[in-house]
N, C-alpha and C positions, 0 to 999 in steps of 0.2 A: 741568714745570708747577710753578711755584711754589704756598708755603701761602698764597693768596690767598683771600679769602671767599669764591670761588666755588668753590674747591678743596674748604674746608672744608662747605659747604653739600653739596657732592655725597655727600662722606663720611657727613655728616650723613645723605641720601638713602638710601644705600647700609646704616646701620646701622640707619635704619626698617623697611627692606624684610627687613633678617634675623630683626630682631623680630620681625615678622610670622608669619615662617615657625616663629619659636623658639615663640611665643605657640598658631600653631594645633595644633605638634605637642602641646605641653600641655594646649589642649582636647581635643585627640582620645582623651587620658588621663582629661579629668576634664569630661565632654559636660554637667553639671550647673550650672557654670561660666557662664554667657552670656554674662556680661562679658567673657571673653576672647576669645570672637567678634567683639566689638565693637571689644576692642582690637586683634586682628587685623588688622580694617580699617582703622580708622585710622589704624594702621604703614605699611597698605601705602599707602593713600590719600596720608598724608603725603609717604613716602618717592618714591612714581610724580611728587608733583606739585614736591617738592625736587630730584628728579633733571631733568624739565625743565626749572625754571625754571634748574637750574648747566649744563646745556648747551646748552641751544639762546640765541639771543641773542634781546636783550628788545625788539627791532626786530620778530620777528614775533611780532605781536600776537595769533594765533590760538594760537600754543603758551603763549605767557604767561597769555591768558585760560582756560585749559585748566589752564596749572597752578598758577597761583594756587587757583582754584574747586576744585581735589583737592585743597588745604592749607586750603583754610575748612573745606568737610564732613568732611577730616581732624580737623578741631579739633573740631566737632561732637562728632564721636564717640567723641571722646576724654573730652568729658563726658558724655554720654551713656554711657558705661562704665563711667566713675566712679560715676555712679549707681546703675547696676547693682552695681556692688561693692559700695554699702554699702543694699543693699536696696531702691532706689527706682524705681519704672517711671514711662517718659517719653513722653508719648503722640507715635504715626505723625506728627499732624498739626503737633503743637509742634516735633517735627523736621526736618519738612519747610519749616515758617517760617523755624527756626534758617538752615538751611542758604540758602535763597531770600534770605531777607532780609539776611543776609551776605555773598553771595558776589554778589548782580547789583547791588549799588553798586563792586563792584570792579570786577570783568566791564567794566561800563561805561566806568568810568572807562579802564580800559586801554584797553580797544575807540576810546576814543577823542580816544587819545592824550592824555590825563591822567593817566600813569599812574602819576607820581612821589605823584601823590594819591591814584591806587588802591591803592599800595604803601604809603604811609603808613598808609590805612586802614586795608587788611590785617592790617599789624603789630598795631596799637591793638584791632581785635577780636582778632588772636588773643592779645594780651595779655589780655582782658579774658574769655575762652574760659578761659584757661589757670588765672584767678584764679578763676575760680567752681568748676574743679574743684580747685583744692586745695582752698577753701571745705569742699566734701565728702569729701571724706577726712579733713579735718582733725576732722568731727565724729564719727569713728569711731575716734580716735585710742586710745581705751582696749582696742581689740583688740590692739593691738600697738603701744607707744608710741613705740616706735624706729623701727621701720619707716616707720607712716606719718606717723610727724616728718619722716625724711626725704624721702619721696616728695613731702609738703607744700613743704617748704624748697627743692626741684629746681622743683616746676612756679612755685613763686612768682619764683624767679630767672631761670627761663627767661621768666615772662613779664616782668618788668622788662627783660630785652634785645631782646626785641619790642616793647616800650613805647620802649626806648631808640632803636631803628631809626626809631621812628613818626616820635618826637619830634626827631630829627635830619635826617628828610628833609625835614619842616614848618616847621622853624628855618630850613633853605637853602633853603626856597621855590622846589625846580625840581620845575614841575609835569610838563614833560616829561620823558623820560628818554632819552639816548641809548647808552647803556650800565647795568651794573646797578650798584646802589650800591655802593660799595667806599671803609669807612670805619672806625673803631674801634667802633662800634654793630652794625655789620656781620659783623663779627670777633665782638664780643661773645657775639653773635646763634647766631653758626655752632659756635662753641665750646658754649657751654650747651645746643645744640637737641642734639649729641654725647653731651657731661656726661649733659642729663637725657634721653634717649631710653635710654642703655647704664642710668644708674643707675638711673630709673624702672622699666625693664625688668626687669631684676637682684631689685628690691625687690619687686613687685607678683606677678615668680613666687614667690619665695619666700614669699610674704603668701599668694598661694593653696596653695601645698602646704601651708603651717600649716593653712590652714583648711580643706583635703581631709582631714587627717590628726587635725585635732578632729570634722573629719564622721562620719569612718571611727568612731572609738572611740566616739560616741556613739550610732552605729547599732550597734556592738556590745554598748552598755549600757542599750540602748533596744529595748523591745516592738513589732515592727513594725507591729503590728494596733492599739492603744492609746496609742502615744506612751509610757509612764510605766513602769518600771525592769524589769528582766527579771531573772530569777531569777540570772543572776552578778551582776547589778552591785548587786543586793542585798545579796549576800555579800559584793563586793569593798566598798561602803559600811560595810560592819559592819566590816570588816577593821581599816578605819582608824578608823572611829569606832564603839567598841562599844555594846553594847545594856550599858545599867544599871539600876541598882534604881530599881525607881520609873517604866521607860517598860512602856506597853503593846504587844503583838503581838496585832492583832486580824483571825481567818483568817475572807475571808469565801469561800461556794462560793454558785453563781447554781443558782438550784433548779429540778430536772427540764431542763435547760439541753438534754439530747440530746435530749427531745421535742421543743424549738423546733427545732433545724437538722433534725428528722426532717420535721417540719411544716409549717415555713416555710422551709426553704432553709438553706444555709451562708451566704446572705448577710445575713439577717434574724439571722441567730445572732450573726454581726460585731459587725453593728450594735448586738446587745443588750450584747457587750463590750466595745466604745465609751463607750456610754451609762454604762457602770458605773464606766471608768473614768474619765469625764468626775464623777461624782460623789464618785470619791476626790479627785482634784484639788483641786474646791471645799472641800474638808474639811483642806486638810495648811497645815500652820503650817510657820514655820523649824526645822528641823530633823527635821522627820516625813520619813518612806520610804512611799512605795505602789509598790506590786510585781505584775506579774501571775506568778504561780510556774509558771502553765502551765495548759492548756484552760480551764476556768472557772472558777478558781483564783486567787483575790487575797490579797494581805498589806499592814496598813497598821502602822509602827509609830510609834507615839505618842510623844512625849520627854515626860518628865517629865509623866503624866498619873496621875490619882487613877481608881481605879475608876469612881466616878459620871461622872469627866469624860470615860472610853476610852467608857461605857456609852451615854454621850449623844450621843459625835462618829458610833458604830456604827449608831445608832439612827437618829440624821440623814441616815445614807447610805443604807443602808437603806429606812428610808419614804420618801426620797426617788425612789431606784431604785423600788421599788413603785410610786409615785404617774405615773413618766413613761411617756409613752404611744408607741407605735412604730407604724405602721400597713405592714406588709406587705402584696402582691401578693395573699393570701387572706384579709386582714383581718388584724383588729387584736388585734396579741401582748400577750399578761400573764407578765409577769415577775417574778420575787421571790428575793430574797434571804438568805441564813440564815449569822451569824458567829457566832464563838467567839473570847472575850479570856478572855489570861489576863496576869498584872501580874509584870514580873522583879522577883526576890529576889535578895539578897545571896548565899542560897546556890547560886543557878543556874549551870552550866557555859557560859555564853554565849547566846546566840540560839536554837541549836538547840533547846534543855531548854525556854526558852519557849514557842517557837513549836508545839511538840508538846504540851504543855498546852494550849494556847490551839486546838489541830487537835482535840484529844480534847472538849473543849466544845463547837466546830463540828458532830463528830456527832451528840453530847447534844442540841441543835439538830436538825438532820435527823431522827432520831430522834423529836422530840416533836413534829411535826409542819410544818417548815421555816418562813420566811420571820416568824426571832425570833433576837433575839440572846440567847446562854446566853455567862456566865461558868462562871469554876473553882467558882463557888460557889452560883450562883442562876439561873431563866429569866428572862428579861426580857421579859414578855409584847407 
């Protein structure tokens, strides 16, 4: 068997179909992934409808209309993947258009005996498939600039040789076909679907392990109940960027907090640790830290803040928290607050020496009655 286009398209076939396989052993690693479910299929979709159309002859019409229609909804899904990768969801019904509205002018056309026109079309949609997912990945290019340069620069070239197919069967005006096209666009075609199926493939696992392996360390540096910093990735933040003269550590602790989970549930307590930390959040500027240190235990640290200014951001979160309302399963929970700032010195040994002044006013707090912010110097009623 010579390297004939139909030689190269079956290869082509045959490398979709291993993707697929390569693609689901990597969800099966990383089930969080959807998009590579997606991609999965359209490997395999692709690869089922590329291995018909290079063996069987284009004389019968019911294996062509069959594997044409698995190469449209293969393209589908391939943007529809895409999107998946960079965040976007596609609804049932716009895919089910996609797919219909694409694949039964081909269908047709082959079916009857037009098929040199249904093959042109094919190409030209799936050129035009192929262009709107690079389109999406190209706007997420700042996760990884190389990678999906390239992934972008493969689907754009691959669709320009489907375009090229289009535009050459159109040009020689045979609307029937009595064998399959066999041409330099053809060639083109079968080579790049190769190129970009291995290189696409190659790139897009590697783009997901990057991005399992930022998942990973960020669930490791992240509070699972709160979203916002956990007591290492506080320290490892300090590590690199230390605590100076002049930033505040302001410890807040959520008042009689074991009466609510006594009262209302472990799940109402959650919620109450949620809601608090949703109010550090609103409160942090560039270069602030908010922390949960552990049970009902927060830390926020201030950059470059004046007393009055740690007093007021504290103050704000605080009455805030006081002010929001929770309605539990037995009514409706009251919650409150009580912190302690204290402001680093020149002569402080790091983080820790603040933050244990700024622990010891927290009690002073507690102590005079909770749900009041106390500095190293004063109550703040």
């Amino acid at each position: 068997m010579g390297m004939d286009s139909g030689t190269l398209f079956f290869a082509a076939g045959v490398c979709a179909t291993a993707l697929a396989l390569t693609m689901l052993s990597v969800w099966l690693q990383n089930r969080m992934d959807r998009f590579l479910i997606g991609w999965m299929l359209s490997m395999a979709l692709l690869g089922s409808g590329v291995v018909i159309y290079s063996t069987i002859s284009i004389a019968v019409k019911p294996a062509s209309v069959i594997g044409f229609t698995l190469q449209i909804i293969g393209f589908v899904a391939v943007y529809v993947s895409a999107r998946l990768f960079v965040g976007k969801q596609t609804r049932r019904g716009t895919i089910a258009l996609l797919c219909a509205g694409l694949a039964l002018p081909v269908a047709t056309l082959i079916a009857i005996d037009l098929d040199g026109i249904g093959i042109a079309i094919y190409n030209l949609f799936a050129a035009v498939m192929l262009v709107m997912t690079a389109w999406e990945y190209w706007g997420t290019r700042s996760e990884s600039p190389v990678s999906i340069s390239g992934i972008t620069l493969l689907y754009l070239l691959t669709a320009l040789s489907f375009a090229a197919c289009g535009a050459v069967l159109l040009s020689d005006g045979k609307w029937m076909l009595d064998a399959r096209p066999n041409n330099w666009a053809e060639n083109f075609n079968a080579i790049m679907s190769i190129a970009g199926i291995t290189g696409i493939g190659a790139l897009s696992i590697g783009l997901n392990q990057a991005r399992a392996a930022r998942r990973h360390r960020l669930e490791a540096r992240t509070d699972a109940l709160t979203g916002i910093l956990n007591r290492r990735a506080l320290f490892d933040n300090l590590a690199i960027d230390r605590i100076n003269p002049g930033d505040a550590v302001v410890v807040f602790d959520l008042d009689r907090f074991k009466s609510i989970n006594d009262q209302y549930g472990h799940h109402a307590g959650d919620r109450i640790l949620c809601q608090f930390a949703l109010e550090l959040r609103k409160n942090l500027r560039d270069g602030d830290l908010a922390a949960r240190m552990g049970g009902e235990e927060f830390v926020l640290l201030i950059r470059r803040a004046s007393l009055p200014a740690a007093i007021a951001t504290a103050e704000r979160i605080r009455a805030a928290f006081t002010a929001s309302s929770l309605q539990a399963e037995n009514g409706a929970v009251a919650s409150t607050a009580s912190a302690g700032i204290a402001i680093a010195l020149a002569s402080d040994d790091g983080f820790e020496s603040v933050f244990l002044r700024a622990d010891a006013a927290l009690y002073r707090a507690k102590n005079n009655g909770r749900d009041r912010v106390v500095t190293e110097l004063q109550v703040v009623a």
